[in-house]
N, C-alpha and C positions, 0 to 999 in steps of 0.2 A: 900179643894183640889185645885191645879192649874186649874184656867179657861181654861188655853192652853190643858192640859191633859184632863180636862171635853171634852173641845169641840173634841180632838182628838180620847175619846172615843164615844162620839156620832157620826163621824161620820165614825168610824169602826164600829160600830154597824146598823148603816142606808145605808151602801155598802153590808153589809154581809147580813141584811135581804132584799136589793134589789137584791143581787146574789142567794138568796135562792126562793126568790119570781118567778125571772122574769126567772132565768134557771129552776127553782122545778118545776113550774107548766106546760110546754111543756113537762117537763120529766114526770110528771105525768098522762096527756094525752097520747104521745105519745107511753113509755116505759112499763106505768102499768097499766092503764086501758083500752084502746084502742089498742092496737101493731095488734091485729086479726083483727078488721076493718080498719085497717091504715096502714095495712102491704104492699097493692099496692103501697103504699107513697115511701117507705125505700128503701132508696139508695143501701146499702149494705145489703146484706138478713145475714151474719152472726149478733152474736152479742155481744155485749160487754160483760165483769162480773159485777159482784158487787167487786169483786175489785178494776177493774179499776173505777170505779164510786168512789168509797173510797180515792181513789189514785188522782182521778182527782179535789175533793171539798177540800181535805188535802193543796194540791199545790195552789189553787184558795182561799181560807184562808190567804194564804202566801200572795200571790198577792192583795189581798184586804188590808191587814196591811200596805204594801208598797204601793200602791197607799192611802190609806190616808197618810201616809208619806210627800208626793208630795203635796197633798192639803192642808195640815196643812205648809209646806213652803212656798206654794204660797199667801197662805189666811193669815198668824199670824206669818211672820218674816221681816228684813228687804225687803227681797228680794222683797214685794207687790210694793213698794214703785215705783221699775223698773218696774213692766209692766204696761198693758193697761188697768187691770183689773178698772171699776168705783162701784161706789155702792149707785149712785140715777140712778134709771131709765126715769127720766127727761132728762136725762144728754144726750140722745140721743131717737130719736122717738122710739115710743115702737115695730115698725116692726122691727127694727134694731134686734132684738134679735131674731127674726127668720131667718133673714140673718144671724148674725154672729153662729147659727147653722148648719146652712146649710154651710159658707165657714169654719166652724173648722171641720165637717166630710171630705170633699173634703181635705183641708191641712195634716189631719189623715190620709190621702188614702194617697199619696204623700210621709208621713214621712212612713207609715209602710210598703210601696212596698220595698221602698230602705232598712227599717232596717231591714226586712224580707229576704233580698237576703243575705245581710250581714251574718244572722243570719246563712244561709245557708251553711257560708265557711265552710269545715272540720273541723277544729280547734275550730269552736263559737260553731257550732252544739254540738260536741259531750259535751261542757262545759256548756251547756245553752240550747239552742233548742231542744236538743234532748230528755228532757221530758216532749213539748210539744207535742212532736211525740210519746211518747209511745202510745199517741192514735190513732192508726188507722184506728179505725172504729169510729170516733168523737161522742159524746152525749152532751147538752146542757150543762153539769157538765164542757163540757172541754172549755169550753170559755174563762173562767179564770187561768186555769191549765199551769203557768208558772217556770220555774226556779226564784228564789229572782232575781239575777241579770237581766234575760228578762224582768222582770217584769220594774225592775229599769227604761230600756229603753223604755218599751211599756208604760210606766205611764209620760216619760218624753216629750210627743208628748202636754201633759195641758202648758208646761212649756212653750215651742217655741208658740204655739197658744196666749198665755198669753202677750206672748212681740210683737206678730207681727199683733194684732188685738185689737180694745176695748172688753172686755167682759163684761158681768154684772156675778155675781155669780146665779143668774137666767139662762143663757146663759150656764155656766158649768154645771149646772143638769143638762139641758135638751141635752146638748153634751154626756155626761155620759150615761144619761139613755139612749138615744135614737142610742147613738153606742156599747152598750150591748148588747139590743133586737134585731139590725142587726147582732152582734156576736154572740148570742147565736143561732140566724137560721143559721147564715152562718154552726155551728158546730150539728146543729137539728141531723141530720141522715137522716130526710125525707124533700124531696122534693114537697112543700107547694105552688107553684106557680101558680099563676090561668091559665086555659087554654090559653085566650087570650096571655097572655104576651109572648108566644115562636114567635108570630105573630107579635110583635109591634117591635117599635125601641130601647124599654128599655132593651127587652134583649140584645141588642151589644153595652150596656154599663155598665147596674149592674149586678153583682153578682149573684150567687143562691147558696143555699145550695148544689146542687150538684159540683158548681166550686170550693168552697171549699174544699167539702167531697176528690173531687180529689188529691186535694192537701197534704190530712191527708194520701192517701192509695196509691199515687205513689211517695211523698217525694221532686218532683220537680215540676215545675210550678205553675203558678197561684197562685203568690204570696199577689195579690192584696188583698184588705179590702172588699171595697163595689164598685169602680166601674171594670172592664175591663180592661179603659185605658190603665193602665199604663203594665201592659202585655202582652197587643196586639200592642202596640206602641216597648216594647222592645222586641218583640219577644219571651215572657216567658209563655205564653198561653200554657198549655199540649195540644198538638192535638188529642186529644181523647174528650175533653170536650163537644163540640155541640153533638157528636154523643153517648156517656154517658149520656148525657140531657134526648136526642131523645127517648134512650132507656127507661128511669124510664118514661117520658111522655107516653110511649106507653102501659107500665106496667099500667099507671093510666089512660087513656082514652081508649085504647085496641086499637088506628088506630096510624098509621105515623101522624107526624106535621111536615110540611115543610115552612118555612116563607114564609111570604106574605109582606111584608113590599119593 
């Protein structure tokens, strides 16, 4: 068999059982063995089917074939040759690989605020976006649950990262894994956040699953990834968010939080 097809099936094999792994097992906590202890968590008290769960690993399958697509280009055609990609880790100190982690999530925040608005026009939506949105009450399943062509563009964010930084292919697993695990909270259902953090400065900059959640059940704003920014810089924050927060917070400690920062 071709080496390029081997490796192309390893590692759609090693995305789909890291999408089964790292989405299956909060769904498994949260959805099927815990939802009565955990129930003060849940953002939204409705709840999905098992269809839409069917619907949502079907589509996110998709998305997996396609993003190896993307890595099997980057990694095993001419194209490696253009970017930054190296592949001795001598070749730069080896913290470097935890910075070029941390500036390819930040870049990802950046590319998917903007392709996310995009994605929003009437016209993208209803061709593309719009079966991300059939879930509006999100589950871990939907992390991945995109249209082929979404997908095209959400898998092309390795691409621009590739030419605009050194990576090591070490550097892209742990970009992968480690902006799945944030996407598959961001799409959790429950809001997981330690008490402290409504009080610190992290929250008026990252994320939580409930800024998300919002964005699956009123279709506009907060289009962000992982941090704020770029939402609250353009104005596209739902203003309902902090006080949506407040609410499932109180749901889960029984008092108000009010910042202290």
């Amino acid at each position: 068999m071709d080496p390029i097809v081997t490796a192309a099936g390893k590692i759609f094999i090693y995305s789909a059982l890291r999408y089964f792994a790292l989405a299956g097992i909060p769904f498994l906590l949260f959805y099927l063995l815990l939802p009565n202890k955990l129930n003060r968590f849940k953002i939204q008290q409705k709840l999905a089917s098992k269809k839409d769960f069917l619907r949502e690993i079907w589509y996110s399958m998709q998305s997996t074939l396609v993003f190896t697509c993307i890595t099997m280009v980057l990694l095993f055609t001419p194209l490696r040759q253009y970017t930054m990609i190296y592949d001795q880790l001598s070749d730069f100190p080896l913290w470097y690989v935890g910075v070029s982690v941390v500036l390819s999530l930040i870049v990802h925040d950046t590319y998917f605020y903007w392709m996310h608005r995009i994605m929003h026009h009437k016209k993208l939506f209803k061709l593309t976006h719009v079966v991300h949105h059939e879930s509006t009450n999100p589950s871990p399943w939907t992390s991945y649950s995109f249209h082929m062509a979404e997908a095209v563009v959400e898998g092309g964010v390795l691409i621009v990262i590739a030419f605009v930084m050194p990576l090591h292919p070490l550097s892209i697993l742990l970009f992968t894994v480690s902006g799945f695990i944030i996407n598959v909270y961001g799409h959790l259902g429950y809001e997981i956040m330690p008490r402290w953090f409504r009080h610190s400065w992290a929250f008026e900059v990252f994320n939580t699953s409930v800024h998300h959640n919002l964005h699956h059940k009123k279709f506009r704003g907060n289009y962000g990834l992982y941090f704020r920014v770029w939402d609250r810089v353009m104005g596209t924050e739902h203003p309902d968010y902090v006080k949506e927060f407040d609410r499932v917070q109180v749901s889960r400690f029984s008092e108000p939080l009010v910042a202290k920062y």
